[in-house]
N, C-alpha and C positions, 0 to 999 in steps of 0.2 A: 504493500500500500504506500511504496515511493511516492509522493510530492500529490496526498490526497489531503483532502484538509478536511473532518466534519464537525459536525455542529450537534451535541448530542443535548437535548432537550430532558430532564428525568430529574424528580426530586426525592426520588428514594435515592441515598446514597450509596448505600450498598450498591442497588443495581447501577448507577453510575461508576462506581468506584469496578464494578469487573469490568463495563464495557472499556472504561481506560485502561486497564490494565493488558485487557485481550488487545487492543487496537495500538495503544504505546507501544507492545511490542514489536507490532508490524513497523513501525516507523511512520504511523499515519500520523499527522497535526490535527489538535485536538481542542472543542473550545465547548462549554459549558454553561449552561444557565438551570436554575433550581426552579424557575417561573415561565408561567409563559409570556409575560409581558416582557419580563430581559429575552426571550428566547425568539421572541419577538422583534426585539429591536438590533438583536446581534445575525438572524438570521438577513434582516434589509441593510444589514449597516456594512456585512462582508460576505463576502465571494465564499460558497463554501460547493465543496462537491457535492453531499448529500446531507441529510437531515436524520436524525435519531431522533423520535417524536414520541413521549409518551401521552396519552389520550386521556389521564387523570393529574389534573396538572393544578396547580394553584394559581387565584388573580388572572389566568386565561386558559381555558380545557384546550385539547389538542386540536379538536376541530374546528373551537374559534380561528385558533393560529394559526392553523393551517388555509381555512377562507381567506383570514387577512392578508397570511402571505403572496396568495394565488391573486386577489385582487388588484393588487399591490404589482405584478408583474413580477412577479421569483417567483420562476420558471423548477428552480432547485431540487431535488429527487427527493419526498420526503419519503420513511421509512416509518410508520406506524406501531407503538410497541402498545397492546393492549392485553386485560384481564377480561374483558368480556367474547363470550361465543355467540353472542346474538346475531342472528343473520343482519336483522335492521340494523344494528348499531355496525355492524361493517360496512354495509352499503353507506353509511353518512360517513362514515370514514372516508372512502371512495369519492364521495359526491362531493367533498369539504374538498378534496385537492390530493389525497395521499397517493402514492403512486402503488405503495406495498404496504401489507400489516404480518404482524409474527404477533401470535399470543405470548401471552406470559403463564407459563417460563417460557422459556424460550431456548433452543439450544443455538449455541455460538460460532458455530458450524455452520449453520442455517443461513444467520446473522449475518454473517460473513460473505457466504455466495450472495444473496439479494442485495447487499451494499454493491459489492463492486457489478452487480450482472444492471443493476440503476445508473451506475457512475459512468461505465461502459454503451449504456445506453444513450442516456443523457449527452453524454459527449460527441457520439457519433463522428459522422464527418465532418470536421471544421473548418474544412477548405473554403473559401469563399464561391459562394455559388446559388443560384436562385430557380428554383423550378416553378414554371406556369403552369397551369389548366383553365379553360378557362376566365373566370372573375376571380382567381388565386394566385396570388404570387405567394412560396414558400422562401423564408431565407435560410440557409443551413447555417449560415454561421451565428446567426443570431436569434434561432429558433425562434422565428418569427413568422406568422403566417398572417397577410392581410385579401381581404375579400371587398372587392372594388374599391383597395385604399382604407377600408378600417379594418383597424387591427384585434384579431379574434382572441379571446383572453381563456387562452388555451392554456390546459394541465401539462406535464409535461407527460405524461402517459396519451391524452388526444393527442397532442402535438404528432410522436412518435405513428398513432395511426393514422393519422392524414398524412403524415411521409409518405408512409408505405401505399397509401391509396393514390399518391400523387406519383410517386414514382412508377404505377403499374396503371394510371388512369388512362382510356377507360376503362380498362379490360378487372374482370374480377379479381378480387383478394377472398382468398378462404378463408375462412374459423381459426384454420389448423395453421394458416401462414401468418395471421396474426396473432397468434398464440406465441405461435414458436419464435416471434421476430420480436415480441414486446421481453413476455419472460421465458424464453428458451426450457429449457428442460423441468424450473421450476413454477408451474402457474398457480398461483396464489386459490383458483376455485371457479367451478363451471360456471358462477353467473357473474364474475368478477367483470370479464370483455363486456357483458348485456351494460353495466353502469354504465363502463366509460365510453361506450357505443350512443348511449341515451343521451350523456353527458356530453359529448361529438355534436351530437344532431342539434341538440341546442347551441350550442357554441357557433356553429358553420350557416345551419337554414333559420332558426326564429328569428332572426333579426331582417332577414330578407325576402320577398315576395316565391321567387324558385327554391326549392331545393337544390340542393347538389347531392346531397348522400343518399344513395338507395342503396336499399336492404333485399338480399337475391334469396329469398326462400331456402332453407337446409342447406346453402353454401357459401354464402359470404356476404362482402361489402363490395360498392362500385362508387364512384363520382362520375355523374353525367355533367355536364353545360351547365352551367344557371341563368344564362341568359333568356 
């Protein structure tokens, strides 16, 4: 975890005190807040690769934080560390902006692959370069996607699937290739894609007269025209 830098959110100490210890030792750079309000103001104030989020948080829960930060335009991969198994309270996790969650406990092994298979994501290709479709200009380097000039206040998990639809538009994307191209070998859970598909559609079509995202019956996703 050479020249990674995260931002680990958690006011239990202990569990802060292993994740430093697991992640120090990798030689990751490492910075801290006990609240969400600091956790808050350190994740907009500096550049970090990813996020360590706990979802039980004092003065700001994790899905305040996490809206605020998304609103806010930090893009940043957060990593969701929760006690709860409730389907609904995952979906808001999701729908608030989180890209991944791990229950607690959690094993650090785990922990470990979904940081970097985010930061690996996240980062992509940085090359300078802009893909059309369209009323879409994508920017890769600045993970930016605008639709006739406004700019869409994209997760960084949407972002990621409207790549992949703009990279292969028009022609379809499966289930299985956006499975495999978001979380590779580890997916978070079968209705995990249906959120941030939901969460897409509002992002790209509500604000505008056309759609562009259409949904192919038992095989995938497509972008037609919106004109």
């Amino acid at each position: 975890m050479n020249n990674i830098k995260l931002l680990i959110i958690e006011d239990n100490h202990d569990v802060a005190g292993i994740l430093s210890d697991f992640f120090e030792a990798q030689d990751a750079e490492l910075d801290f807040a006990a609240n969400g309000e600091l956790g808050l103001a350190l994740a907009l104030a500096e550049d970090f690769d990813a996020i360590i989020l706990d979802l039980m948080l004092p003065k700001m829960d994790g899905l305040s934080l996490c809206r605020a930060l998304r609103s806010q335009g930090c893009t940043t991969p957060v990593l969701m560390l929760t006690a709860l198994d409730n389907k609904a309270d995952l979906m808001s996790g999701f729908d608030s902006g989180a890209d991944d969650y791990l229950g607690k406990p959690f094993d650090l092994d785990e922990l470990d692959v979904r940081i970097k298979a985010l930061i690996k994501r996240h980062r992509g290709n940085v090359a300078q370069a802009l893909l059309k479709f369209g009323e879409l200009e994508l920017n890769i380097a600045r993970h930016q996607v605008r639709r006739k000039g406004m700019l869409l206040p994209l997760t960084p998990t949407t972002y990621q699937i409207l790549l992949l639809l703009m990279k292969n538009a028009p022609n379809i994307v499966t289930r299985e290739q956006l499975i495999e191209s978001i979380w590779g070998q580890n997916p978070p859970g079968q209705d995990i894609l249906r959120s941030h598909v939901y969460q897409l559609r509002n992002q790209l079509d509500k604000p505008f007269e056309q759609p562009m995202l259409v949904t192919v019956p038992k095989v995938g996703l497509r972008l037609q025209h919106g004109e």
